[in-house]
Structures are given as structure tokens and as C-alpha cells.
C-alpha positions as a Markdown table, in Angstrom:
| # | Residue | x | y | z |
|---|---|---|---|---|
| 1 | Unk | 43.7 | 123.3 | 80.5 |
| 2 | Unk | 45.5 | 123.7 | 83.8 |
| 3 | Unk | 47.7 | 126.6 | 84.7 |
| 4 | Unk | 51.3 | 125.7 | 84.0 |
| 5 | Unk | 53.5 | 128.8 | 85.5 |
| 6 | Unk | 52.4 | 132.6 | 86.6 |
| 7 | Unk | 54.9 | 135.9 | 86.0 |
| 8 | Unk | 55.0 | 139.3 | 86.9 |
| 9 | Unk | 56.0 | 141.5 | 83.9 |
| 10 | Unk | 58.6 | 143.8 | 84.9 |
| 11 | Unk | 60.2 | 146.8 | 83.8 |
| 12 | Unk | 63.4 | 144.8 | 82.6 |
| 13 | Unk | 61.2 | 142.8 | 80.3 |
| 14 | Unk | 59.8 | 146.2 | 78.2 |
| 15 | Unk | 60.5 | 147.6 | 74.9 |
| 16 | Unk | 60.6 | 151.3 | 74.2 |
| 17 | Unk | 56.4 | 151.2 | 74.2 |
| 18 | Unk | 56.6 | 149.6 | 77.8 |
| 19 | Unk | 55.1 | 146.4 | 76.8 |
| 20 | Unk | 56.8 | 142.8 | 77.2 |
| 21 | Unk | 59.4 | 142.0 | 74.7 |
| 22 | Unk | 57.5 | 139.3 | 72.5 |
| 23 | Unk | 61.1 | 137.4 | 72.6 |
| 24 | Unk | 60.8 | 137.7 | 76.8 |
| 25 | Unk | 57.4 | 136.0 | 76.2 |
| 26 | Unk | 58.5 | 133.2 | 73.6 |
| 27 | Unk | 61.0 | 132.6 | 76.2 |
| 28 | Unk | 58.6 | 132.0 | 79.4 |
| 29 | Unk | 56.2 | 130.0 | 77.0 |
| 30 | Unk | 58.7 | 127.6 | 76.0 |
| 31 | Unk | 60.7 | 127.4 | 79.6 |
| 32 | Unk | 57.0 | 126.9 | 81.2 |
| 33 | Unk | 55.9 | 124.5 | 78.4 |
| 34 | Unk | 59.2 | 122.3 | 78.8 |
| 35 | Unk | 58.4 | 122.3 | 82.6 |
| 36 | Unk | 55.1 | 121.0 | 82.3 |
| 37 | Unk | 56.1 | 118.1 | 79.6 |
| 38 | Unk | 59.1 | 117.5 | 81.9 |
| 39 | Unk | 56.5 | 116.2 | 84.4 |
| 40 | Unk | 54.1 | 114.6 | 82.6 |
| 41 | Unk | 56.7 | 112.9 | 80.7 |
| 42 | Unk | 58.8 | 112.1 | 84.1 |
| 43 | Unk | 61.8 | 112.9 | 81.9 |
| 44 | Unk | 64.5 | 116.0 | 81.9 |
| 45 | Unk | 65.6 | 115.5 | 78.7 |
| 46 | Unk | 62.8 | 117.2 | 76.4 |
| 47 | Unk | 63.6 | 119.4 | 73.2 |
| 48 | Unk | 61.3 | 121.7 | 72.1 |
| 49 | Unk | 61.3 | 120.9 | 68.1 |
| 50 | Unk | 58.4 | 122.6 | 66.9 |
| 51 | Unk | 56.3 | 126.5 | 67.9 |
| 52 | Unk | 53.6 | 127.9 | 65.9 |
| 53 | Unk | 53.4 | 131.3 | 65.1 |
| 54 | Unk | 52.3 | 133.7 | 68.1 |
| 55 | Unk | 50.0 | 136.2 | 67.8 |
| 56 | Unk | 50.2 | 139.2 | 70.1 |
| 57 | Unk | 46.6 | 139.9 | 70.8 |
| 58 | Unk | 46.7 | 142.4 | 73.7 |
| 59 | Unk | 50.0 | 144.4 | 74.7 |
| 60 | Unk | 51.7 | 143.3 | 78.8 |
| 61 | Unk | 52.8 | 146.3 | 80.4 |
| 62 | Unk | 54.9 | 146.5 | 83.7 |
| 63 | Unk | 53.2 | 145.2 | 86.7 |
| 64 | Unk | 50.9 | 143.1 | 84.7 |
| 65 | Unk | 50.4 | 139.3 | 86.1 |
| 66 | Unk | 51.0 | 136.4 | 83.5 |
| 67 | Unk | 49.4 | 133.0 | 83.7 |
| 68 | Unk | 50.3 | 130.4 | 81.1 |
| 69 | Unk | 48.3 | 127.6 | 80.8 |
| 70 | Unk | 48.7 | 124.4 | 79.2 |
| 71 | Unk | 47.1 | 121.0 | 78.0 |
| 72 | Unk | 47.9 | 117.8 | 75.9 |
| 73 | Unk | 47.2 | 118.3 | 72.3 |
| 74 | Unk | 48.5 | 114.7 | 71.7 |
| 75 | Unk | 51.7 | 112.2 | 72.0 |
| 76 | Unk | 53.6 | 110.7 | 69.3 |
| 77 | Unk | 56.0 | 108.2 | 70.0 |
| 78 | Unk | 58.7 | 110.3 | 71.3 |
| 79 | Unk | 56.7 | 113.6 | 71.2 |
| 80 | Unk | 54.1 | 115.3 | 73.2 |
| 81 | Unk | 52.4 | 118.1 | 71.5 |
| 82 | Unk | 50.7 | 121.3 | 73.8 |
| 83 | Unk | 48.6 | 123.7 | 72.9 |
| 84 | Unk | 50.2 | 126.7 | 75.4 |
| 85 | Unk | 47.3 | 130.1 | 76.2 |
| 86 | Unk | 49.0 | 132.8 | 77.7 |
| 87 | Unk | 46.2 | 135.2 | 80.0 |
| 88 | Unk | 47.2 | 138.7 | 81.5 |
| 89 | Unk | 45.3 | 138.2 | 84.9 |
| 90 | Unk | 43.5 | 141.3 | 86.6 |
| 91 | Unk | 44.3 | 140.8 | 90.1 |
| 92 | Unk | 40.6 | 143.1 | 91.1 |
| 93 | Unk | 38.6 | 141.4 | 88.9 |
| 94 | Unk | 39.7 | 137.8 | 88.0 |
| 95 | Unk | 39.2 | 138.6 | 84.2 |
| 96 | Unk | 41.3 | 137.3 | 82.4 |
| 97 | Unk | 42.3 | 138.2 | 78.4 |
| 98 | Unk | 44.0 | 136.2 | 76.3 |
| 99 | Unk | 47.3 | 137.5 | 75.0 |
| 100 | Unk | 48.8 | 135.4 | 73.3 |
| 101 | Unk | 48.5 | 131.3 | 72.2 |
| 102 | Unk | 50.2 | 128.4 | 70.5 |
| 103 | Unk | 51.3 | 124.8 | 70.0 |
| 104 | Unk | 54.5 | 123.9 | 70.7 |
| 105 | Unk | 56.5 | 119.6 | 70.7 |
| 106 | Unk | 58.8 | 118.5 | 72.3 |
| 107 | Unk | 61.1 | 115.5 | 71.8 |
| 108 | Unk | 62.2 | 112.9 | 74.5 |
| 109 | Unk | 65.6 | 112.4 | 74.3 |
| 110 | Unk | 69.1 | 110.5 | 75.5 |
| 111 | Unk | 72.0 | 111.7 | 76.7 |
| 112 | Unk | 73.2 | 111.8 | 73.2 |
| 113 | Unk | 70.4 | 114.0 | 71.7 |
| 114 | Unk | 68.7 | 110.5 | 70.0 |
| 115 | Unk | 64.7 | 110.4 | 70.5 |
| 116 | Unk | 63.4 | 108.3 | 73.1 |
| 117 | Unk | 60.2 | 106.4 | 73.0 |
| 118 | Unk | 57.5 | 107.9 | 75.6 |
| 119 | Unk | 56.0 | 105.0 | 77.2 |
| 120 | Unk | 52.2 | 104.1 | 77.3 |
| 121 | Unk | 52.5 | 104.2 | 81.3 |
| 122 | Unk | 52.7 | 108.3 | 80.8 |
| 123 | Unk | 50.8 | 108.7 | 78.3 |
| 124 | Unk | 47.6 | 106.6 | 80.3 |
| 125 | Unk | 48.5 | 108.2 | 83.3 |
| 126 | Unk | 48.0 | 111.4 | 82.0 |
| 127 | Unk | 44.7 | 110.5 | 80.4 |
| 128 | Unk | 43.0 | 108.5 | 83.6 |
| 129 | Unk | 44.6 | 112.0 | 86.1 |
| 130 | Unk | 42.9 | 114.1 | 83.8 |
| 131 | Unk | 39.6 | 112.1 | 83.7 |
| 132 | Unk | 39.6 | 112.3 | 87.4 |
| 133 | Unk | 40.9 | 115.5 | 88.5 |
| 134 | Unk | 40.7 | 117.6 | 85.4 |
| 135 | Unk | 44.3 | 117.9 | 84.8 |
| 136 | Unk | 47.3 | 115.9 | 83.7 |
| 137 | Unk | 50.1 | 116.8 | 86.8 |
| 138 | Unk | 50.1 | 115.4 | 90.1 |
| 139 | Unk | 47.0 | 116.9 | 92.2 |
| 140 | Unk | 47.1 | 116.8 | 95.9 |
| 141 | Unk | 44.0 | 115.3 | 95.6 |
| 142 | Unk | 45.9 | 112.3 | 94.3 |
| 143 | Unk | 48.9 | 112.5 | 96.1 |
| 144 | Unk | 46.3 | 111.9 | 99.5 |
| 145 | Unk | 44.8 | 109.1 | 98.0 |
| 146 | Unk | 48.6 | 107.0 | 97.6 |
């Protein structure tokens, strides 16, 4: 998996028990998730189709640092599939708990809203980046090499 987006929770984002509003968190799941098969689809136009449920495993309070991992579950022909983990990251200790996690798909698309096909060229580069460096985006790692 390879970390996606990070967020502070702030006081804005709270319910009357001071945690995160589990619709804030849908939200930055599915805006991170798109961002990340934006990339590795080289496209803008991604849908998101499909969530699983969410389970809310351990509250966010204010202050609280976010970091939302990601990784290819698999692609369909016009789809890409992730499974999304979302961590609340103590910044003393590095631990990290897991707050929350799900799949989510996402359809590539035309201007009209019609799927697109993904091409093979995405999905093998993808699969060779993360066979060398672990992870499916761009590394810099890579980008020194071209």
C-alpha cells in the first residue's frame, strides 16, 4: 500500500462528540481515492461507481493527523478497483491505528459520461512500478532514472 493523501482533522470537521463527521471522512476517502486513480490511470475523468460499507473502528478527534493509504485491488476494462485504509498517525510515536477501511471503483469515462477502456499500457505500468519501487505512482526514484 502507499500513502495516498494526509489530513489534519479540525474542529470544523466534528460532531457534537468532537470526533470527525463519518460523512467528512467518506468525503476525503473518495476525493483522495479518485486522486490516486486519476494518476495511475493518467485520466481526469474517473467516477467513483461503487464503496463498501465503512466501519468506524476508532473515533478522530480535533488535531488528530489522517493518512489514507491506497493500493490496486484489480482493473476491469474500464474500472480500477482500490482497497482505501485510513490510519490516525501519532505524530510522537509513529503508531499508527487503523480507523477506518474500504474498497471503492471507479469508472473511466468521456466527455459524455460513456466508459472508456483503460489501456494495458496503465495497467502494466502500474504492475512493473510496483514490482520495482513498491508502489504504483511515479517515484522519484523513477523519475531520475528517465
Amino acid at each position: 500500500m502507499e500513502l495516498i493523501s494526509t489530513h489534519i482533522c479540525k474542529a470544523s470537521e466534528t460532531g457534537l462528540h468532537q470526533n470527525m463527521f463519518g460523512g467528512h471522512m467518506l468525503s476525503l476517502i473518495d476525493e483522495s481515492a479518485v486522486v490516486y486513480a486519476m494518476q495511475l490511470c493518467d485520466t481526469p475523468r474517473m467516477v467513483t461507481v461503487m464503496i463498501d460499507q465503512l466501519v468506524f473502528k476508532k473515533p478522530v478527534k480535533i488535531g488528530n493527523l489522517i493518512k489514507i493509504y491506497g493500493k490496486v485491488e484489480e482493473f476491469g476494462k474500464t474500472s480500477i478497483k482500490l482497497y482505501i485504509e485510513v490510519r490516525k498517525h501519532n505524530v510522537y510515536t509513529g503508531v499508527q491505528d487503523i480507523v477506518t477501511h474500504t474498497n471503492i471503483k471507479f469508472v473511466r469515462i468521456d466527455e459524455e459520461g460513456n466508459p472508456l477502456v483503460i489501456s494495458e499500457r496503465v495497467k502494466d505500468r502500474y504492475y512493473e512500478r510496483l514490482g520495482k519501487f513498491g508502489r504504483g505512482l511515479l517515484t522519484s526514484e523513477e523519475k531520475s532514472t528517465k
